[in-house]
C-alpha positions in Angstrom: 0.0 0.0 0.0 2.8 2.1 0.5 1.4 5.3 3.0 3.8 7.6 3.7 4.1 7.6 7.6 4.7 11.7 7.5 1.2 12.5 5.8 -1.8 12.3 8.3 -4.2 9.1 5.9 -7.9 9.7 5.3 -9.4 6.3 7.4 -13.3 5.5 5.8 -15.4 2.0 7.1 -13.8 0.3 4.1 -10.1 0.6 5.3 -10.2 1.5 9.2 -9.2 -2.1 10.0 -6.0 -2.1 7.3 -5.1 0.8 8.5 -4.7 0.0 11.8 -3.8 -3.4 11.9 -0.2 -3.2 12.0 2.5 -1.0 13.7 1.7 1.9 15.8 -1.5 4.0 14.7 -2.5 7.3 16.3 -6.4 7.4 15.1 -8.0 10.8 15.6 -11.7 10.9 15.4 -13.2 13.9 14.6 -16.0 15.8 13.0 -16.3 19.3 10.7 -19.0 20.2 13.3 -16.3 19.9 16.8 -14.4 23.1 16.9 -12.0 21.6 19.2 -11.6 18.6 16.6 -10.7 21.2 13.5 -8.6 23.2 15.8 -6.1 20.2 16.6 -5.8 18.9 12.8 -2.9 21.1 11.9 -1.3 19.7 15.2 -2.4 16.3 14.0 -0.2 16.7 10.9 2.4 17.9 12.7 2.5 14.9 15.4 2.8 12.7 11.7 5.7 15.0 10.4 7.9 14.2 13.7 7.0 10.7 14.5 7.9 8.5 11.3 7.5 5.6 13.3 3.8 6.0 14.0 0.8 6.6 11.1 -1.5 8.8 12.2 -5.4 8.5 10.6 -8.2 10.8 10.3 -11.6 8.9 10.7 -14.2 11.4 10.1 -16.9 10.5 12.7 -20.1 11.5 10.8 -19.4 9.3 8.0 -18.1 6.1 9.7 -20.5 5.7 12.4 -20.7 1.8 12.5 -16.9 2.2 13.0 -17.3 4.5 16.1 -19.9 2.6 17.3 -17.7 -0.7 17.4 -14.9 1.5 19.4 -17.3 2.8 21.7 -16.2 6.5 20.7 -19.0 8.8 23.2 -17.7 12.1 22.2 -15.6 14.3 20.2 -12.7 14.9 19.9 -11.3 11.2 20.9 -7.8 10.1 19.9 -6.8 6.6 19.8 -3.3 4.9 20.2 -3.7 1.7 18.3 -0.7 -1.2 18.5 -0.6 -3.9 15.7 -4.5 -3.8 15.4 -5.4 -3.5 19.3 -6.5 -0.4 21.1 -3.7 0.4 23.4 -4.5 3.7 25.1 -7.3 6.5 24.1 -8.0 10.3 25.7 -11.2 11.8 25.1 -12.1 15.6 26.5 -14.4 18.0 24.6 -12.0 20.7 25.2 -8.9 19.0 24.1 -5.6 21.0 23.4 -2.5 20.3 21.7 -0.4 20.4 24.8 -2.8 17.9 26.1 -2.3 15.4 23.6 1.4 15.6 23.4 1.7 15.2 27.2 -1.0 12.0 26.6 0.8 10.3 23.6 4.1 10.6 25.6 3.0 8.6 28.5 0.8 6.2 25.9 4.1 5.8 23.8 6.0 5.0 27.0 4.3 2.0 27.9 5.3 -1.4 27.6 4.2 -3.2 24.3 2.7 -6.2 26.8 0.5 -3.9 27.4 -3.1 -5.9 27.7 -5.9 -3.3 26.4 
């Protein structure tokens, strides 16, 4: 498939499970409609440009709703730290901030890959 790991990948219903299935996969959810969600996509991008070792996927929330549904997503924004296909760590806050994510996927990327989700 060839992504390119510095590039922040469109996830849909068809390829959410490819997409996360291997390696380490930072999944934000968001919608057009959560301010908070649109405010943190340029800091997505940038979490993608200086982290080659983890792919980092949009899944736009109004238009996979089955897929929320299955990762028990309750509100928005909600990111998602994925480990070869299993959910590994997850923050959730309607008033999320960039700070607040970084200072999250540091401790998330920290722990052990034994990790049990």
């Amino acid at each position: 498939m060839g992504l390119d790991n510095n590039a922040v990948v469109e996830a849909t219903k068809e390829n959410f499970d490819e997409l996360v299935g291997s390696g380490l996969v930072l999944v934000d959810v968001w919608a057009e409609s959560c301010r908070p969600c649109v405010a943190l996509a340029p800091h997505m991008a940038s979490i993608a440009e200086t982290n080659p070792d983890l792919t980092v996927v949009k899944l736009d929330a109004s238009k996979a709703r089955r897929v929320c549904m299955s990762l028990q997503v309750r509100g928005l924004p909600t990111i998602l730290l994925f480990r070869d296909g299993q959910e590994v760590a997850r923050i959730s806050e309607s008033s999320l901030v960039a700070d607040q994510v970084d200072a999250w996927l540091a401790t998330a990327l920290a722990q052990p890959e034994t990790k049990e989700a």
